[in-house]
Structures are given as structure tokens and as C-alpha cells.
ROKOLFI-594860 format. One record per residue: residue in three letters; residue number from 1; z negated, y, x of N, C-alpha, C in turn. Coordinates in steps of 0.2 Angstrom, whole numbers. Layout:
+---------+-----+-------+--------+-------+-------+---------+--------+-------+--------+-------+
: residuo : num :   nup : nnorth : neast :  caup : canorth : caeast :   cup : cnorth : ceast :
+---------+-----+-------+--------+-------+-------+---------+--------+-------+--------+-------+
:     ALA : NUM :     Z :      Y :     X :     Z :       Y :      X :     Z :      Y :     X :
...
+---------+-----+-------+--------+-------+-------+---------+--------+-------+--------+-------+
end
This chain:
+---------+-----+-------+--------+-------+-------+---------+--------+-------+--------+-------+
: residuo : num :   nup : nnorth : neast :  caup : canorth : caeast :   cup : cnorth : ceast :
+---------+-----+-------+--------+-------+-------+---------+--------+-------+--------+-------+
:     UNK :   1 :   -87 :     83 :  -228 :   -90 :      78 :   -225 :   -85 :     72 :  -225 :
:     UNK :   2 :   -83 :     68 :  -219 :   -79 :      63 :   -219 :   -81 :     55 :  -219 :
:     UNK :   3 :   -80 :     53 :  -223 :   -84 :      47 :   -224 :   -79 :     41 :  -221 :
:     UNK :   4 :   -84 :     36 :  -215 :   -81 :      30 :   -215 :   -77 :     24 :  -220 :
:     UNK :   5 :   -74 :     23 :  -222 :   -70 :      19 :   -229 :   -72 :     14 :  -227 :
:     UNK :   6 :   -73 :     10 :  -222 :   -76 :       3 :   -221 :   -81 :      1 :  -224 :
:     UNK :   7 :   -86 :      8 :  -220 :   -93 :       7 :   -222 :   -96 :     13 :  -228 :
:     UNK :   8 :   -92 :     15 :  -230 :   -92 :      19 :   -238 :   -99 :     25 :  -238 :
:     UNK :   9 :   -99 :     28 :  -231 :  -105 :      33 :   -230 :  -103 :     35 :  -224 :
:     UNK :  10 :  -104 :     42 :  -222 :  -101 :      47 :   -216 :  -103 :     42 :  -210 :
:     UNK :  11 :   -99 :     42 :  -207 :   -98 :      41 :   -200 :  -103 :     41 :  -195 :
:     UNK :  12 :  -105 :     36 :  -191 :  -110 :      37 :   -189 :  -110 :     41 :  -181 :
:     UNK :  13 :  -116 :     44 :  -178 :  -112 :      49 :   -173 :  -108 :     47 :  -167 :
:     UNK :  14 :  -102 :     49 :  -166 :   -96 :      49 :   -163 :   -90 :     45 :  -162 :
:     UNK :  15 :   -93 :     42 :  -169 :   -88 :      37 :   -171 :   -81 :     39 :  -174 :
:     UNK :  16 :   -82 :     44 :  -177 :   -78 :      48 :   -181 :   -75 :     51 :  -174 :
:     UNK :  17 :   -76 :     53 :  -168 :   -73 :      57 :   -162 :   -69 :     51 :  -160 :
:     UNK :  18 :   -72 :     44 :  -160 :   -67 :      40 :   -156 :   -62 :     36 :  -158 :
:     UNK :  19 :   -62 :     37 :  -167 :   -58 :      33 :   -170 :   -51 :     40 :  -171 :
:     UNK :  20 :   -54 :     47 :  -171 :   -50 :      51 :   -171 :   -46 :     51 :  -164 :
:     UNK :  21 :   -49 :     49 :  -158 :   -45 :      50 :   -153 :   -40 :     45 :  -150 :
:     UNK :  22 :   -42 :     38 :  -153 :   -38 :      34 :   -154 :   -32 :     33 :  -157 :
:     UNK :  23 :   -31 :     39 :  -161 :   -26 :      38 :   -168 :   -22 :     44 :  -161 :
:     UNK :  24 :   -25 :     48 :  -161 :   -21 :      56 :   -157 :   -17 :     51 :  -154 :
:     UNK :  25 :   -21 :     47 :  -147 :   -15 :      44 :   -143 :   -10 :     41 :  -145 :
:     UNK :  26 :    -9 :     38 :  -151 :    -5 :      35 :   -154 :     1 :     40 :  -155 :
:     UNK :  27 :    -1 :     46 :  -156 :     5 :      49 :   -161 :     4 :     55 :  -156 :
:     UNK :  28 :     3 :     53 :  -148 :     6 :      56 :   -140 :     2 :     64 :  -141 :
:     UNK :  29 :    -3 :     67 :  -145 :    -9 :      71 :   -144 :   -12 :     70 :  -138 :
:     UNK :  30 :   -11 :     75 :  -132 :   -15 :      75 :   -126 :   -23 :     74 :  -126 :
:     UNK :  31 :   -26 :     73 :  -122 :   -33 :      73 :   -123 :   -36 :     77 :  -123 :
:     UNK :  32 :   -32 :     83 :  -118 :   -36 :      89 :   -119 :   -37 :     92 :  -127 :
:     UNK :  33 :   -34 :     91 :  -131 :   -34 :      93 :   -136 :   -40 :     90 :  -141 :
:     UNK :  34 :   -45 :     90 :  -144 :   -51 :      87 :   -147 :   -48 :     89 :  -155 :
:     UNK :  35 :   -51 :     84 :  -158 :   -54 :      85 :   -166 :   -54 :     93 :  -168 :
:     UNK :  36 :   -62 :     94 :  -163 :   -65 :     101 :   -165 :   -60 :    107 :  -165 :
:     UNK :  37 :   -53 :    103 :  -160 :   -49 :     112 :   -159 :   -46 :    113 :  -167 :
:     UNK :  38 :   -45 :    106 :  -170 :   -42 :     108 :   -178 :   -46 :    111 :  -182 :
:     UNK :  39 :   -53 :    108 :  -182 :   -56 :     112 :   -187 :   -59 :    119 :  -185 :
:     UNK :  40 :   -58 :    121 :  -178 :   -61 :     127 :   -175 :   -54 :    131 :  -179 :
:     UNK :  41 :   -47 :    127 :  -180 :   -42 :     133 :   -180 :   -43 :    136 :  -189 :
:     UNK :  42 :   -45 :    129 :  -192 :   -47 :     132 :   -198 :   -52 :    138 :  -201 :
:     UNK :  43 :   -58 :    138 :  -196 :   -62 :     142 :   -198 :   -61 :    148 :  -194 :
:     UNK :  44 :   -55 :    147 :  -188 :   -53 :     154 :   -186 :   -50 :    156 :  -190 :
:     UNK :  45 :   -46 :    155 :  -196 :   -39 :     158 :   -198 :   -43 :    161 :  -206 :
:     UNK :  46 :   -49 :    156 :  -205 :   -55 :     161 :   -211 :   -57 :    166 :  -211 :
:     UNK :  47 :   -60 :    166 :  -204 :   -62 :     171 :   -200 :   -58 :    178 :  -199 :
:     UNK :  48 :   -52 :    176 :  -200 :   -47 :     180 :   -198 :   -43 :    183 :  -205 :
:     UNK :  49 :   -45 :    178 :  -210 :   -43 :     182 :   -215 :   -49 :    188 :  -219 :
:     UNK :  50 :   -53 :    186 :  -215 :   -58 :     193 :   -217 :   -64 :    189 :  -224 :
:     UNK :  51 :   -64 :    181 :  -222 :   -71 :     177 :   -228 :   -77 :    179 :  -224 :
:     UNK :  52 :   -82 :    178 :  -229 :   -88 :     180 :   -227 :   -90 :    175 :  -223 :
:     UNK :  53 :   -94 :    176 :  -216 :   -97 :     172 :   -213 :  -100 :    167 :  -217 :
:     UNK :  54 :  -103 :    168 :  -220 :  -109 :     162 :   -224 :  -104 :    159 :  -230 :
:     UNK :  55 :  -100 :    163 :  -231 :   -96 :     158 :   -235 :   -92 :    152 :  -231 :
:     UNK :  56 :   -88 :    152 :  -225 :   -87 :     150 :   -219 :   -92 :    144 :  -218 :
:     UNK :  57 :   -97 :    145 :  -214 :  -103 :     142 :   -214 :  -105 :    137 :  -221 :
:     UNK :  58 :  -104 :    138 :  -224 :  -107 :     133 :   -229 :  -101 :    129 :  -232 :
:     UNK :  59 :   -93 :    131 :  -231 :   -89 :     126 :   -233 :   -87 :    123 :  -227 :
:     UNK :  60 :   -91 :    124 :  -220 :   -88 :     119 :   -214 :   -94 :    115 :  -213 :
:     UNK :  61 :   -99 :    117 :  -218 :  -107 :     110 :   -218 :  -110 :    113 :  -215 :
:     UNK :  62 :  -109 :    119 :  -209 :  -116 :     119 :   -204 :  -120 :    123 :  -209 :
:     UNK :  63 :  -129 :    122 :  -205 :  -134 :     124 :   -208 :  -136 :    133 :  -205 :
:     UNK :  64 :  -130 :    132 :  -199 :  -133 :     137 :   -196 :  -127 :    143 :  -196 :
:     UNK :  65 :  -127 :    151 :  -196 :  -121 :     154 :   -192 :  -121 :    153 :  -186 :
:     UNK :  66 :  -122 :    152 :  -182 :  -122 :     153 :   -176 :  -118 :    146 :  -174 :
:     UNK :  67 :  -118 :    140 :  -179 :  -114 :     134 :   -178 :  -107 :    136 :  -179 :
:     UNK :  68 :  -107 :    139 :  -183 :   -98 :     142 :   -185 :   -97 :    146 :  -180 :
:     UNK :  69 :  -100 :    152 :  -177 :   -97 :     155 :   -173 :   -96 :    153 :  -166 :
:     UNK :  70 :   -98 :    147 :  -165 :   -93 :     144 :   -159 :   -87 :    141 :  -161 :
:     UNK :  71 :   -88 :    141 :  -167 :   -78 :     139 :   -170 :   -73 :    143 :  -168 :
:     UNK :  72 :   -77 :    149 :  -171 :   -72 :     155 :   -171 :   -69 :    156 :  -165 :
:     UNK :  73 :   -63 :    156 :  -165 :   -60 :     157 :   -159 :   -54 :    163 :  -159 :
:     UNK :  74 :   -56 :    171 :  -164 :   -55 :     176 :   -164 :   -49 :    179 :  -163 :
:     UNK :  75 :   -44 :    173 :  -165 :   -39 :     174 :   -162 :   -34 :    181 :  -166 :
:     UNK :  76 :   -34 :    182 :  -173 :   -34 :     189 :   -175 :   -36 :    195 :  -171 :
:     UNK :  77 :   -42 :    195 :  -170 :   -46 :     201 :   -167 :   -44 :    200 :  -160 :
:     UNK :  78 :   -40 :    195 :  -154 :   -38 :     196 :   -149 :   -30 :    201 :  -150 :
:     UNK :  79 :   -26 :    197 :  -154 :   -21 :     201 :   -155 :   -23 :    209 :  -158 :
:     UNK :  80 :   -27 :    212 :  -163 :   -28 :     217 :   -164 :   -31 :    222 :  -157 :
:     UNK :  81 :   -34 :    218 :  -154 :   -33 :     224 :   -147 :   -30 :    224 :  -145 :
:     UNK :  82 :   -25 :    216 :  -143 :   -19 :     219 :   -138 :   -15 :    224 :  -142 :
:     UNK :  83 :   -13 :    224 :  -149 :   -10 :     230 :   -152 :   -13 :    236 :  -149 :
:     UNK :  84 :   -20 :    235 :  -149 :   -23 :     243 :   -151 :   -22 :    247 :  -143 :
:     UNK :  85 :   -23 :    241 :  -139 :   -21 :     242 :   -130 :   -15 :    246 :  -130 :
:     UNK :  86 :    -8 :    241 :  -133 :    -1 :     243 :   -131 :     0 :    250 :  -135 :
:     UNK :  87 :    -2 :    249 :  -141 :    -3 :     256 :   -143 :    -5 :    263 :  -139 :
:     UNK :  88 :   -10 :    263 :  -135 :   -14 :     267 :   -131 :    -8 :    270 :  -128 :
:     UNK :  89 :    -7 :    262 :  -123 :    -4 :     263 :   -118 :     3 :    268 :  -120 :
:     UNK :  90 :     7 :    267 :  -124 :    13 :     270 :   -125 :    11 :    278 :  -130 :
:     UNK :  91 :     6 :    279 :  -130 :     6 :     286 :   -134 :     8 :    292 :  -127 :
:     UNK :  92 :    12 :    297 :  -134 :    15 :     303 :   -126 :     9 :    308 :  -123 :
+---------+-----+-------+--------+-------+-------+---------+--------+-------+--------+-------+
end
């Protein structure tokens, strides 16, 4: 949880997206790039080290799985098929 330091209790909604996107443009972060894409890469690199869903789930706060698995952005399990692809493809 991210707490506002001003007001010394979490952020109130979308305060924390806009105080975040302020700062990016400062330090020349595109727009197209959000907040969520960092925290998605971390629950991807969870995911991809093989933690348990609900473990995942519970240290990223959501109440639900189905919140975290829009994180997940499976970026291991994309590369294991193109392996498993290119492998195919080259067998004699």
C-alpha cells in the first residue's frame, strides 16, 4: 500500500496515477507507459518464477485472483513456446 506523506493515509483514487505521471514526465517517461506497466512487470516476473498464484495475489493487495491475472503478462510462458516452436521447427 502507498501512502500519501502529506496526508499520512493511502492515496485517495487516482491521485497516486497522477502524481505518478507527473514525476514520469519529468524524468522524459513516455505516456504510453502507466504506473500499472511496472507493477504488472513485477507480478510477471512472480509469475514467471513459478510463486503461487495466491501468494502473488495477496502480496500485490488484490482481494481477488482474477485481479492479479490481468497483471500477468506471461512473458516467460511466451518465450517457452517460441522455444518450444523453434525447436519443432528444426527437428530432422
Amino acid at each position: 500500500m502507498i501512502i500519501d506523506e502529506t496526508a499520512g493515509r493511502p492515496y485517495a483514487e487516482h491521485a497516486y496515477a497522477r502524481e505518478w505521471r507527473s514525476i514520469a514526465r519529468e524524468a522524459g517517461i513516455p505516456d504510453e507507459v502507466w504506473n500499472m506497466d511496472a507493477r504488472a512487470g513485477g507480478i510477471s516476473e512472480a509469475d514467471d518464477a513459478g510463486a503461487d498464484l495466491d501468494a502473488i495475489r495477496s502480496t500485490a493487495g488484490h482481494s481477488q485472483s482474477s485481479t492479479t491475472l490481468r497483471y500477468v503478462r506471461g512473458m516467460g510462458r511466451s518465450r517457452e513456446v517460441a522455444e518450444l516452436r523453434s525447436a519443432h521447427r528444426n527437428k530432422p
